[in-house]
Residue frames as a rotation matrix with the C-alpha (Angstrom) as fourth column:
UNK 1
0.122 0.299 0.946 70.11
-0.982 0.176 0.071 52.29
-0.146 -0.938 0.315 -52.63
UNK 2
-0.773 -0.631 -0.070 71.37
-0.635 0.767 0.091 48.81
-0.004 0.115 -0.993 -52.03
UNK 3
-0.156 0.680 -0.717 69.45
-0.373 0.631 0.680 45.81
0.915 0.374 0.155 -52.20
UNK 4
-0.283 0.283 -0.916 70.24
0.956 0.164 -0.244 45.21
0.081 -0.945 -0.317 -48.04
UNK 5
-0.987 0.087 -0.136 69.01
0.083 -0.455 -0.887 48.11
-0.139 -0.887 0.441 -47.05
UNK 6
-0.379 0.830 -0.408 65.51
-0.616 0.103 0.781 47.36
0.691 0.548 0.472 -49.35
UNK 7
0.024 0.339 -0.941 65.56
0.260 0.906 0.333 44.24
0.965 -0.253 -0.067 -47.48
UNK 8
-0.853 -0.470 0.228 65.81
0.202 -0.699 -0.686 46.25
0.482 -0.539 0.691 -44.40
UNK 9
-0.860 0.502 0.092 63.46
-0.508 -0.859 -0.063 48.79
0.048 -0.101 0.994 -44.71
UNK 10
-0.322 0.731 -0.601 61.24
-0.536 0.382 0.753 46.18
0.780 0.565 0.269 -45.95
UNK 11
-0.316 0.113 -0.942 61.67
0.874 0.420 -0.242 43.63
0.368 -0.900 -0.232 -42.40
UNK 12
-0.957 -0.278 -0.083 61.25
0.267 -0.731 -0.628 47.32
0.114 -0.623 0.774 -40.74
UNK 13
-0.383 0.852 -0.357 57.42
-0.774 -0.086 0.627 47.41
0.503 0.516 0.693 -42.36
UNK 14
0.018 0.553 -0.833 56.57
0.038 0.832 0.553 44.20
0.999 -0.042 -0.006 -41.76
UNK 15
-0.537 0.093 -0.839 56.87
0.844 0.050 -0.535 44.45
-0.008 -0.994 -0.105 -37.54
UNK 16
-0.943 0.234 0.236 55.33
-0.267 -0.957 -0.116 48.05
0.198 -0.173 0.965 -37.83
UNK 17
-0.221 0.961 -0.165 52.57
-0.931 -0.157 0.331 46.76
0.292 0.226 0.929 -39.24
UNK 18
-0.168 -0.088 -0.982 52.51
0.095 0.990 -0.105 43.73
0.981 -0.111 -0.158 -37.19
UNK 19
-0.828 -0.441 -0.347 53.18
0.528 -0.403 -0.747 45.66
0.189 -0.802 0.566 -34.34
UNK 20
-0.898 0.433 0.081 49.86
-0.415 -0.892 0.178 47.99
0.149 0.126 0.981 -35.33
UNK 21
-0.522 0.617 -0.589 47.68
0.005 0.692 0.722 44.56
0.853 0.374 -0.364 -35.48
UNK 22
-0.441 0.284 -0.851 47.14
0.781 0.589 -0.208 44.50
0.443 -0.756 -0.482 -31.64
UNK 23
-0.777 0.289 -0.560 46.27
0.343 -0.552 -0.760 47.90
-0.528 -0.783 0.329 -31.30
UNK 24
-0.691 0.441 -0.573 43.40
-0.722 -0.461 0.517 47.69
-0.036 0.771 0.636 -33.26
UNK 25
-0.321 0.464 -0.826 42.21
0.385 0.860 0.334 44.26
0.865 -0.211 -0.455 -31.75
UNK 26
-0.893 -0.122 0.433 39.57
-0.322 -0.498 -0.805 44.94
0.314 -0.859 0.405 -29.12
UNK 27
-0.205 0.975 0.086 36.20
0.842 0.131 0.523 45.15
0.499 0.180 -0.848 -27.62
UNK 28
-0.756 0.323 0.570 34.14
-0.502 -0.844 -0.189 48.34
0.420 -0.429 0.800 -26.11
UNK 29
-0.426 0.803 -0.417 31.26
0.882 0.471 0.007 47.60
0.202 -0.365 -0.909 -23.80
UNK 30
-0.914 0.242 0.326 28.36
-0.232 -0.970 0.070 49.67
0.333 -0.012 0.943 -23.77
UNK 31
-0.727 0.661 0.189 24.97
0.059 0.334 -0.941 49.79
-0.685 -0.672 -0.282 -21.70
UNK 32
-0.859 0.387 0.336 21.91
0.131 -0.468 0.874 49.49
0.496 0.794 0.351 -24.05
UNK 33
-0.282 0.801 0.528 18.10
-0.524 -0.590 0.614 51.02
0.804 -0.104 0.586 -23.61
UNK 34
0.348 0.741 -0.574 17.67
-0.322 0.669 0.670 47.88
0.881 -0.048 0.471 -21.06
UNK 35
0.570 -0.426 0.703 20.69
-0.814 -0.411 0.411 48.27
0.114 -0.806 -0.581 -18.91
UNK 36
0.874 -0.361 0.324 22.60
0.415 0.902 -0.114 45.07
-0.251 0.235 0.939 -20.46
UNK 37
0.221 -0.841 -0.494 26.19
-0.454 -0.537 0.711 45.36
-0.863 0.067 -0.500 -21.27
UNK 38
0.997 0.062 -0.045 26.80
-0.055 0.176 -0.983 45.13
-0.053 0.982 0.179 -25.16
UNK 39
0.232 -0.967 -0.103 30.01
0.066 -0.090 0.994 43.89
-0.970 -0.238 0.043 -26.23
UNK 40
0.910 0.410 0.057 31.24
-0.091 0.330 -0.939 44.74
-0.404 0.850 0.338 -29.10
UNK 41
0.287 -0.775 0.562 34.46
0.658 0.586 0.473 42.98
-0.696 0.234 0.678 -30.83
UNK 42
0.644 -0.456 -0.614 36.92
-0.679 -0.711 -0.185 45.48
-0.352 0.536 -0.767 -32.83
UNK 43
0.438 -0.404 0.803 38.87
0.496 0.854 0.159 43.31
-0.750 0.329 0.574 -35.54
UNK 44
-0.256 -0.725 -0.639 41.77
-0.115 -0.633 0.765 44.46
-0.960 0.270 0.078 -37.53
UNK 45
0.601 0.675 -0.427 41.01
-0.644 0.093 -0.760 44.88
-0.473 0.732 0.490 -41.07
UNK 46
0.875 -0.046 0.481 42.10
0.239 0.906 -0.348 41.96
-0.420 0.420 0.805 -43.61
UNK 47
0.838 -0.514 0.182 43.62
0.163 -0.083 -0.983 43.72
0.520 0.854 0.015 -45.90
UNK 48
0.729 -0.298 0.616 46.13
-0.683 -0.370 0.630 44.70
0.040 -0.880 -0.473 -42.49
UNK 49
0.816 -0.091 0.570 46.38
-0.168 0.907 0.386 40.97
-0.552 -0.411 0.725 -42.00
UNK 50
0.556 -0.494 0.669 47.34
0.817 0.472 -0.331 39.70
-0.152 0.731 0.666 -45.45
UNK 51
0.706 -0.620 0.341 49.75
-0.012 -0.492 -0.870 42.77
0.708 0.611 -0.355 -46.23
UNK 52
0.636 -0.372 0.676 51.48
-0.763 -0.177 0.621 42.20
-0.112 -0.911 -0.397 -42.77
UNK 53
0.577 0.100 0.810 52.09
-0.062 0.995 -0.079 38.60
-0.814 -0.005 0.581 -44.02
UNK 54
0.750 -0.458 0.477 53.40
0.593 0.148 -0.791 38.87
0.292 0.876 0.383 -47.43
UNK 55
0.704 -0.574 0.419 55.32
-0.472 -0.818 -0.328 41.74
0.531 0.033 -0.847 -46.25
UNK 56
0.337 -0.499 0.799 57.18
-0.766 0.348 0.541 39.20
-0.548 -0.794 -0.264 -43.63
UNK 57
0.776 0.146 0.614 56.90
0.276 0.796 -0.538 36.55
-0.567 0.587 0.578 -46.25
UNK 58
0.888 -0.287 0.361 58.92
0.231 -0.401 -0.887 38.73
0.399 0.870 -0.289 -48.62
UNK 59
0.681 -0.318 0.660 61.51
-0.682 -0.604 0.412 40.01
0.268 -0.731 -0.628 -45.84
UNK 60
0.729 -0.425 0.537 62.27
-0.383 0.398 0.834 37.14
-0.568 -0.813 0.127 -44.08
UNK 61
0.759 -0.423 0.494 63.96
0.548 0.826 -0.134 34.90
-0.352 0.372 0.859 -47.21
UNK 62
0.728 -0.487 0.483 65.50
0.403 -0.267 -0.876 37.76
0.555 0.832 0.002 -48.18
UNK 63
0.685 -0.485 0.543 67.45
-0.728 -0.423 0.540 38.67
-0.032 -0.766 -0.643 -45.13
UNK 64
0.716 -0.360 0.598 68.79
-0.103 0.793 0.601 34.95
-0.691 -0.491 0.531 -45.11
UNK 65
0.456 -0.614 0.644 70.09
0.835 0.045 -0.548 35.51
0.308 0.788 0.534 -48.98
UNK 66
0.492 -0.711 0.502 71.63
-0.351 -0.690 -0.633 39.08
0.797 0.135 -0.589 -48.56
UNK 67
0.482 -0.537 0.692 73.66
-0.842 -0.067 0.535 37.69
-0.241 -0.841 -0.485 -45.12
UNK 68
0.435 -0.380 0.816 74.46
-0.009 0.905 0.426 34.62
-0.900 -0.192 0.390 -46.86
UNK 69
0.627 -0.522 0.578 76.27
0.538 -0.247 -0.806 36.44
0.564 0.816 0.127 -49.85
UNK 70
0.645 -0.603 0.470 77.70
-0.598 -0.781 -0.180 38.68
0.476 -0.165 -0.864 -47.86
UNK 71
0.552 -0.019 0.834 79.37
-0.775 0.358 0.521 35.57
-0.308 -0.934 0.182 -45.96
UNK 72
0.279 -0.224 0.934 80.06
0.363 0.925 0.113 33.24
-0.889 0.307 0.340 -48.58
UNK 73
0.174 -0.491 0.854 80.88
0.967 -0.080 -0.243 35.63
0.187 0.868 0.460 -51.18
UNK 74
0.673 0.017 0.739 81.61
0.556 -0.670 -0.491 39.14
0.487 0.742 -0.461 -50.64
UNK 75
0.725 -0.613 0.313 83.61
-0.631 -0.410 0.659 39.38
-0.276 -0.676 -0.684 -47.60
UNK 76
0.412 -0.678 0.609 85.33
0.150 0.710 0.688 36.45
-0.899 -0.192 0.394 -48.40
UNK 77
0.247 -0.425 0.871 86.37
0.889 -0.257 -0.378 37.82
0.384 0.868 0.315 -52.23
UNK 78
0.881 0.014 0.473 87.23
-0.053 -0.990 0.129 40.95
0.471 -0.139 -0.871 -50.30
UNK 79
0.447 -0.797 0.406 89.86
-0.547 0.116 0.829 39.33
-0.708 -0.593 -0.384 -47.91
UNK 80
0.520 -0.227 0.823 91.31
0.619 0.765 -0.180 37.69
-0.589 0.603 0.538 -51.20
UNK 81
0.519 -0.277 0.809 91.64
0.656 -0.478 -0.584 40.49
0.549 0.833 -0.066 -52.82
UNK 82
-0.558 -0.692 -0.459 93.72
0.794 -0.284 -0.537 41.84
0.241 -0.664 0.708 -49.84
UNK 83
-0.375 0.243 0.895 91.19
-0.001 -0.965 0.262 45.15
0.927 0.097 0.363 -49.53
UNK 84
-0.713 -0.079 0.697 89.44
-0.611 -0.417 -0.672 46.48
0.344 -0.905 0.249 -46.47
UNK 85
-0.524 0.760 -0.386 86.79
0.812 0.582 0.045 44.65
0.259 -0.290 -0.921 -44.40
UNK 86
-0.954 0.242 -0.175 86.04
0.045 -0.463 -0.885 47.40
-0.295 -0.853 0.431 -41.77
UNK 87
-0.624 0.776 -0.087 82.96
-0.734 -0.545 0.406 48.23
0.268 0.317 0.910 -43.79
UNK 88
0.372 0.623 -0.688 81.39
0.165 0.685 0.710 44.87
0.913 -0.378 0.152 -42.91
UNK 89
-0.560 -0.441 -0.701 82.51
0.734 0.127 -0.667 45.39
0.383 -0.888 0.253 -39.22
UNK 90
-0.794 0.129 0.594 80.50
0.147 -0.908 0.393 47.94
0.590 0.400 0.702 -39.13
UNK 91
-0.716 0.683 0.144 78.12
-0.002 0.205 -0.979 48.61
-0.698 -0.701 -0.145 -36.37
UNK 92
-0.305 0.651 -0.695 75.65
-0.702 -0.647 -0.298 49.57
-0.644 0.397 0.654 -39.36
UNK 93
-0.158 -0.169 -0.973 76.41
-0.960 0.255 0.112 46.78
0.229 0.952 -0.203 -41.46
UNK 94
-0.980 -0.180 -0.086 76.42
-0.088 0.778 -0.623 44.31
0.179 -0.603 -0.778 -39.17
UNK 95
-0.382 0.922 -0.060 72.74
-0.448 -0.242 -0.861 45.37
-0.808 -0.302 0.505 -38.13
UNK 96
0.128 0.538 -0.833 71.84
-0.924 -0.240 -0.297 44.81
-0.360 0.808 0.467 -41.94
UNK 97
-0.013 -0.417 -0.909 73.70
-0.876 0.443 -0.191 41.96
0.483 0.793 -0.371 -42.58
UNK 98
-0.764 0.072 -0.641 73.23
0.313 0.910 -0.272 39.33
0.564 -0.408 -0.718 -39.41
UNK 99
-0.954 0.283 0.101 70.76
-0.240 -0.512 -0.825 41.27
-0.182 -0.811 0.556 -37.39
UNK 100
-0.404 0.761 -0.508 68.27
-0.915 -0.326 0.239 41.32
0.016 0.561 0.828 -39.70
UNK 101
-0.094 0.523 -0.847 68.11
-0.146 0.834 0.531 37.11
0.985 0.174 -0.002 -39.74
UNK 102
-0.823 0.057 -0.566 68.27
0.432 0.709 -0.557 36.72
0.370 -0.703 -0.608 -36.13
UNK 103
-0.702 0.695 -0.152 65.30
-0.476 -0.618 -0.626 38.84
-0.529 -0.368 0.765 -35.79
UNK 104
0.184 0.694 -0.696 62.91
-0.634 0.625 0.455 36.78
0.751 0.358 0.555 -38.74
UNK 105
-0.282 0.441 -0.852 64.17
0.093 0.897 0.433 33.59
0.955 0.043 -0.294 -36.91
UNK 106
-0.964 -0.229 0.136 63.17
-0.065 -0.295 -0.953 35.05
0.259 -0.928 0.269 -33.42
UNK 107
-0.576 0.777 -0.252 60.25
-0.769 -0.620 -0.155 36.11
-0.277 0.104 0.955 -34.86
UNK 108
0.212 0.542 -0.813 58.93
-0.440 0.796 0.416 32.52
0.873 0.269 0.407 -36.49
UNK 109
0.155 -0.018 -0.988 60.45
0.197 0.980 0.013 30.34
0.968 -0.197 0.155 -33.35
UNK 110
-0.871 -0.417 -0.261 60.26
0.261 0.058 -0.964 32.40
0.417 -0.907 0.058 -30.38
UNK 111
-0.884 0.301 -0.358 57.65
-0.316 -0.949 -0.016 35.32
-0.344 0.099 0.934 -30.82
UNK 112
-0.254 0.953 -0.165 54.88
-0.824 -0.302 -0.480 35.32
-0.507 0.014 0.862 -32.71
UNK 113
-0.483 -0.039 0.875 55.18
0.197 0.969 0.152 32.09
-0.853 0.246 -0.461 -34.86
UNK 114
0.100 0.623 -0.776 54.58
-0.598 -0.585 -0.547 33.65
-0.795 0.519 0.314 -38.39
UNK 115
0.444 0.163 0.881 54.50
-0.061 0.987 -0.151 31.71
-0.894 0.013 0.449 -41.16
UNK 116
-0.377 -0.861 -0.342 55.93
-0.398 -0.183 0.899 30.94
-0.836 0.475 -0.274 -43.70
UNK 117
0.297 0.893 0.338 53.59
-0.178 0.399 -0.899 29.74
-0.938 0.207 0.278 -46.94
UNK 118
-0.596 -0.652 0.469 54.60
0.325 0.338 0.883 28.09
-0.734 0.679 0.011 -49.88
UNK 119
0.160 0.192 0.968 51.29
0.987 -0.039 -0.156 29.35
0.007 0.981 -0.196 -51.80
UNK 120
0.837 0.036 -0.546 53.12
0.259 -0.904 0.339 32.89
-0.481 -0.425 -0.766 -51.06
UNK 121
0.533 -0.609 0.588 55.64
0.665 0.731 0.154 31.46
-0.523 0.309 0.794 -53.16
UNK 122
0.400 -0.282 0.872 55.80
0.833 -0.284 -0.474 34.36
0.381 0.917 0.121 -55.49
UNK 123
0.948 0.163 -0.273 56.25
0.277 -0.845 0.458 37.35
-0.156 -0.510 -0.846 -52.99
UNK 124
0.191 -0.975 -0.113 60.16
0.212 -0.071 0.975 37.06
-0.958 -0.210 0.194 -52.71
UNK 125
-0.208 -0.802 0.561 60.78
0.815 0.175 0.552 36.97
-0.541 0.572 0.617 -56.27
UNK 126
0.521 0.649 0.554 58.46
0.828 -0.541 -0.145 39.75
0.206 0.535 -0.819 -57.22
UNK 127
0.910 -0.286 -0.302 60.15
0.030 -0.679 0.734 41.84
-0.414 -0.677 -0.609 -54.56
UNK 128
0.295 -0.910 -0.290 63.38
0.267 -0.213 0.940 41.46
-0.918 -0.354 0.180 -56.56
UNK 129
-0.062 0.506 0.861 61.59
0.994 0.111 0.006 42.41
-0.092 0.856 -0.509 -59.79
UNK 130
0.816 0.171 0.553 60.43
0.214 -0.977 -0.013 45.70
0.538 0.128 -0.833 -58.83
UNK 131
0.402 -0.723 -0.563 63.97
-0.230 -0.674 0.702 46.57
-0.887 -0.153 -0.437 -57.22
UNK 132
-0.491 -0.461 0.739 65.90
0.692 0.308 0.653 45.33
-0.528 0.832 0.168 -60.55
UNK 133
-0.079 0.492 0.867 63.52
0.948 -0.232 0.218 47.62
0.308 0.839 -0.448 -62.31
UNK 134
0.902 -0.148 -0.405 63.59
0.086 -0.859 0.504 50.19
-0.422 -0.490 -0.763 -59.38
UNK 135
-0.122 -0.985 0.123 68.15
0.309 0.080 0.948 49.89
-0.943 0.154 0.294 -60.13
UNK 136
-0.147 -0.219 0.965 67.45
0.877 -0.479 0.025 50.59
0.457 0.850 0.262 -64.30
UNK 137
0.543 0.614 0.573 65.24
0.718 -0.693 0.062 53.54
0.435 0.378 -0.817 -63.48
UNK 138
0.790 -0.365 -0.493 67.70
0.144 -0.670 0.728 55.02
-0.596 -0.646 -0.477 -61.05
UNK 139
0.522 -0.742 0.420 70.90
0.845 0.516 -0.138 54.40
-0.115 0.427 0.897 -63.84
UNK 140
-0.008 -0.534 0.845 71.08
0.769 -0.544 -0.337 57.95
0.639 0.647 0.415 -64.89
UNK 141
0.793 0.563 0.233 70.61
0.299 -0.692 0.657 59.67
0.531 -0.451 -0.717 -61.58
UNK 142
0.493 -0.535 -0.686 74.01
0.819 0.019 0.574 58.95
-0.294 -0.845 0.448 -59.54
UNK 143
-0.522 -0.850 -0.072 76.36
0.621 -0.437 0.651 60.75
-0.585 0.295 0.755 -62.00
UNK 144
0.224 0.542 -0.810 75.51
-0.689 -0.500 -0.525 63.27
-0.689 0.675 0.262 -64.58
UNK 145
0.662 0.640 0.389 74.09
0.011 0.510 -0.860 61.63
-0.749 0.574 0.331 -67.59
UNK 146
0.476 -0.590 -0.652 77.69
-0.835 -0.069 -0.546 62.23
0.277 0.804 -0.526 -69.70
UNK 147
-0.388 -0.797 0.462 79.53
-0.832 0.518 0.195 59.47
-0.395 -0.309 -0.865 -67.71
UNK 148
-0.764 -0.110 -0.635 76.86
-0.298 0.934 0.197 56.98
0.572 0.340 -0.747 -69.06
UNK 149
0.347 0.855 -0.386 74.45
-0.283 0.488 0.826 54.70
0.894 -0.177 0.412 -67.37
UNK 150
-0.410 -0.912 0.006 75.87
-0.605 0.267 -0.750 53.59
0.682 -0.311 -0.661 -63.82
UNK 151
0.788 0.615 -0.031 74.64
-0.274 0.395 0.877 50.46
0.551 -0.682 0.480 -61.37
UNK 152
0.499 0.120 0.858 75.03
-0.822 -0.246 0.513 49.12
0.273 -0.962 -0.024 -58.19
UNK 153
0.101 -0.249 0.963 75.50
0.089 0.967 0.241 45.51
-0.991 0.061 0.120 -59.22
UNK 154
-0.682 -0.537 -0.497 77.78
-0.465 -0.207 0.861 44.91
-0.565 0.818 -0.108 -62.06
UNK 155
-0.881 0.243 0.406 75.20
0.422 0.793 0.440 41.99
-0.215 0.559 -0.801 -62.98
UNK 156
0.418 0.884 -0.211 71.71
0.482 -0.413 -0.773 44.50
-0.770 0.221 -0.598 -63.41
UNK 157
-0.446 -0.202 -0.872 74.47
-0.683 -0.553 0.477 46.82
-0.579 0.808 0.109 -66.06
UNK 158
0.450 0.871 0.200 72.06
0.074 0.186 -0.980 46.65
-0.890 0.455 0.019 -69.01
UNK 159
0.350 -0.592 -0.726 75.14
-0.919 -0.367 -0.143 46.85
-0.182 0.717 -0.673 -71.26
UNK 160
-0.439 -0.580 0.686 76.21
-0.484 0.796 0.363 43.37
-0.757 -0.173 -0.630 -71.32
UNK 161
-0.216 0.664 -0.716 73.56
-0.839 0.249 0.484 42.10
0.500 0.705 0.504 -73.02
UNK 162
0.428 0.885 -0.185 72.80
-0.639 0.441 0.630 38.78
0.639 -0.152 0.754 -72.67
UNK 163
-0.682 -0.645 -0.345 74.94
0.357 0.118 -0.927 38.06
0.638 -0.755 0.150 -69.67
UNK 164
-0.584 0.681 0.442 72.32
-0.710 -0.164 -0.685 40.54
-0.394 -0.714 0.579 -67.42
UNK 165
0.101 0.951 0.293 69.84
-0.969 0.027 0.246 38.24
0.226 -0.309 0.924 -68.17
UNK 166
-0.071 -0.219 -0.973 71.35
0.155 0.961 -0.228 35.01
0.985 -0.167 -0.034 -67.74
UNK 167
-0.807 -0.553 0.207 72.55
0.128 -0.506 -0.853 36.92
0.576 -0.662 0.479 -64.83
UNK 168
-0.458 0.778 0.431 69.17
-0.868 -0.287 -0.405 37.98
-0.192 -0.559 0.807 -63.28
UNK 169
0.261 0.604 -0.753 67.89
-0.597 0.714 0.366 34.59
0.758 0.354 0.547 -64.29
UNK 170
-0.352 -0.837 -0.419 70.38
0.211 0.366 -0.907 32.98
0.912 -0.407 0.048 -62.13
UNK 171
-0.971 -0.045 0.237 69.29
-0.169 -0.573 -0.802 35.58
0.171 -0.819 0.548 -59.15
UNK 172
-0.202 0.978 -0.045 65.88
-0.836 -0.148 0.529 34.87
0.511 0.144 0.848 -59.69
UNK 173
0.533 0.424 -0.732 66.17
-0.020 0.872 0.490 31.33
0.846 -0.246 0.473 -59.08
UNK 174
-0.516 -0.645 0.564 68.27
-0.039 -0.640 -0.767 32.44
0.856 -0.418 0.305 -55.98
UNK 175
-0.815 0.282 0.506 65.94
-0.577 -0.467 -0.670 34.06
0.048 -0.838 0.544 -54.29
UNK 176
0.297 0.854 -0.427 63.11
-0.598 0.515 0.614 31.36
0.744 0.073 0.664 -55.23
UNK 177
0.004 -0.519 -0.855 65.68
0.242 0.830 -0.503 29.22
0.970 -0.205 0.128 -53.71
UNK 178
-0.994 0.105 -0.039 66.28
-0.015 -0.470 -0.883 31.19
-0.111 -0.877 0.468 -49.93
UNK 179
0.089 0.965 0.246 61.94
-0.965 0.022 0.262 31.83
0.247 -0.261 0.933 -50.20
UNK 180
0.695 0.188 -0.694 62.08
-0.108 0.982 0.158 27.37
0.711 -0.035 0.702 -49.92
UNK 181
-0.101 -0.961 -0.256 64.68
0.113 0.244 -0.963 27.27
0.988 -0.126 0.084 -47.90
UNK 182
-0.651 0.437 0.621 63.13
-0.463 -0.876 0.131 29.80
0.602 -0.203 0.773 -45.43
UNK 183
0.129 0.948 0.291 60.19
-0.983 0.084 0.163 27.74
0.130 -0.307 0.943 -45.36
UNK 184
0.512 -0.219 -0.831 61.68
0.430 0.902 0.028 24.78
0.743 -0.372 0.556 -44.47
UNK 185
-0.854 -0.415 -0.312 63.59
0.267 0.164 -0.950 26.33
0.445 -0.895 -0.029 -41.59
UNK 186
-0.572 0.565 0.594 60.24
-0.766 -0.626 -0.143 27.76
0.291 -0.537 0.792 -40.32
UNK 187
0.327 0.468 -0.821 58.56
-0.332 0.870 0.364 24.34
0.885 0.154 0.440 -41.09
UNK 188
-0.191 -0.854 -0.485 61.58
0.374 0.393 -0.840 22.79
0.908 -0.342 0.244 -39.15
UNK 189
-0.878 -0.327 0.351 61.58
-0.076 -0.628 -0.774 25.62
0.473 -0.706 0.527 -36.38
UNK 190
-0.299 0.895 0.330 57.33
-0.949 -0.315 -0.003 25.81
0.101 -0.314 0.944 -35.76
UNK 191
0.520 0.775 -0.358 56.45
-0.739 0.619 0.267 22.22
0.429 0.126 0.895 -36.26
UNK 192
-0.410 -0.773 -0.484 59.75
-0.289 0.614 -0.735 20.55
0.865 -0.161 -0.475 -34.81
UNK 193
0.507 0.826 -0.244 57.83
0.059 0.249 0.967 20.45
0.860 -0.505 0.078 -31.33
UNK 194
-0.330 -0.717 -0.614 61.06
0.680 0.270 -0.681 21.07
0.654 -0.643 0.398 -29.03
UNK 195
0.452 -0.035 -0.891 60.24
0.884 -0.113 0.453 23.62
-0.117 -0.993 -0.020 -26.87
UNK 196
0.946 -0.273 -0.174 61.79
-0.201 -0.917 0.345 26.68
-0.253 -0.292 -0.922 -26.31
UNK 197
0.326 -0.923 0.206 65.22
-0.291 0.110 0.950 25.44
-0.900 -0.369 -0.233 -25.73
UNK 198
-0.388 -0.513 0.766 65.30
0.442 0.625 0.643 23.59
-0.808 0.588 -0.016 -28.94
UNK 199
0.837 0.211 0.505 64.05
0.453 -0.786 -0.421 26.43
0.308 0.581 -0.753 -30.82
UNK 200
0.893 -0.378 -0.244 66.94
-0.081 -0.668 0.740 28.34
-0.443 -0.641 -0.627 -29.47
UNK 201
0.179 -0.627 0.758 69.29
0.201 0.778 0.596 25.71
-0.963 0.046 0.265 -30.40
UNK 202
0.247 0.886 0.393 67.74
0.624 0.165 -0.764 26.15
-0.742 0.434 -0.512 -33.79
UNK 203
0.998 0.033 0.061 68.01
0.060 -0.852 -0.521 29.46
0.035 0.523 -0.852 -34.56
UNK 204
0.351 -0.930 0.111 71.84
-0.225 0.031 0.974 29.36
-0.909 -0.367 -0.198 -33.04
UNK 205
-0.259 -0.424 0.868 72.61
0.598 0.636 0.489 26.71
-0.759 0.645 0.089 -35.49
UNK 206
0.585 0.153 0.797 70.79
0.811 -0.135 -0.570 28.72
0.020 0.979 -0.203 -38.98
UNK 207
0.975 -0.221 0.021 72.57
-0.222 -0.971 0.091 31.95
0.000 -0.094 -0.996 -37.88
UNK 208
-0.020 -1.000 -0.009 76.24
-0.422 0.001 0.907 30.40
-0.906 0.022 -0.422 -37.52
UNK 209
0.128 -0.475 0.871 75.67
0.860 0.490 0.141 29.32
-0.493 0.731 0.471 -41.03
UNK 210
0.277 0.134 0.951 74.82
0.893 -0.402 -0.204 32.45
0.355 0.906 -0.231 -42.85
UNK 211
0.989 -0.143 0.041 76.13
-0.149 -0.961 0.235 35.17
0.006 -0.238 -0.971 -40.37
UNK 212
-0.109 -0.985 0.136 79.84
0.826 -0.166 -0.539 36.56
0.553 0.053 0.831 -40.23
UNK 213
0.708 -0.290 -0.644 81.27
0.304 -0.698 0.648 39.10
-0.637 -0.655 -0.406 -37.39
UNK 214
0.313 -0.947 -0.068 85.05
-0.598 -0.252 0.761 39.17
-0.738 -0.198 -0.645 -38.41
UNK 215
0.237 -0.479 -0.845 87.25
-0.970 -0.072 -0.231 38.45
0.050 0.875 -0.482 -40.88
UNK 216
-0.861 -0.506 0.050 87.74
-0.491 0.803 -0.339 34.81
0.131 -0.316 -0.940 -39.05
UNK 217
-0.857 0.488 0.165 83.98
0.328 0.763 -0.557 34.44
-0.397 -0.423 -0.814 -38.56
């Protein structure tokens, strides 16, 4: 399983359980012994809150890095190497690869105005810890177990030696990098003070950097 569709599955969570927050926000009135009306206040639990959050927290930077490799380096080493595209053209792929950010920045500068939090700092990179460790454990599962170890990304193959870890060092600071980034376009997007329209504007502008339709765009 790929690292975009982790990052996927993972934005797919985070609205669910966003999405679950309001129906769990309430009040009941009830008559007591005196014929008053008792209100009483239904509040989602915390733990709801703060796993809704990190989950978005974790999601959002990574949607902006897997569409902005797939833009700046893997379609474009693909039309170099003369090979197909279609697969990025892909109604599916597309979804995964540009959908996915115009939906975080919809979500911080239209919608609900989540946040972004620098002391949340660690979420993103953890989240590419336990897949990197999820990718060993899967090594011997694709093929049968004579062909060898086999991964997804040439840079997680635990043969190299000390290349994968330069390698995943590298990726680490990556994705620290897109988590800051992130939070400066949300910063940028929530606190800028334009308005609708210039939230619009906004999002336009981060999305023609890091999305791609077509082999021209």
């Amino acid at each position: 399983v790929s690292f975009t569709k982790w990052s996927f599955l993972l934005l797919g969570t985070s609205f669910l359980l966003c999405g679950s927050i309001p129906l769990v926000w309430g009040a009941t009135i009830t008559t007591s012994s005196s014929g008053e009306d008792v209100v009483k206040h239904h509040h989602p639990p915390q733990w709801l809150l703060r796993l809704a959050l990190l989950l978005f927290e974790c999601a959002a930077p990574t949607a902006l890095m897997v569409a902005s490799v797939v833009r700046y380096a893997i379609w474009p080493m693909a039309l170099k190497a003369g090979t197909d595209t279609s697969i990025f053209k892909a109604p599916r792929a597309l979804l995964e690869h540009n959908a996915n950010v115009l939906m975080v920045l919809v979500e911080i500068g239209l919608l609900g105005g989540l946040p972004i939090r620098l002391q949340d700092f660690s979420v993103a990179p953890l989240f590419g810890i336990v897949y990197i460790f999820f990718t060993w454990s899967m090594s011997e599962s694709w093929v049968a177990k004579t062909k060898g170890p086999q991964f997804i990304y040439f840079f997680m193959d635990t043969t190299l030696g000390i290349k994968t870890s330069l390698f995943l060092l590298a990726l680490l600071g990556v994705l620290s990098s897109y988590y800051g980034l992130f939070w400066l376009a949300s910063y940028s997007i929530c606190h800028g003070g334009g308005g609708v329209t210039v939230n619009t504007l906004m999002i336009a502008l981060i999305s023609s950097l890091v999305c791609k339709f077509s082999d021209g765009w």
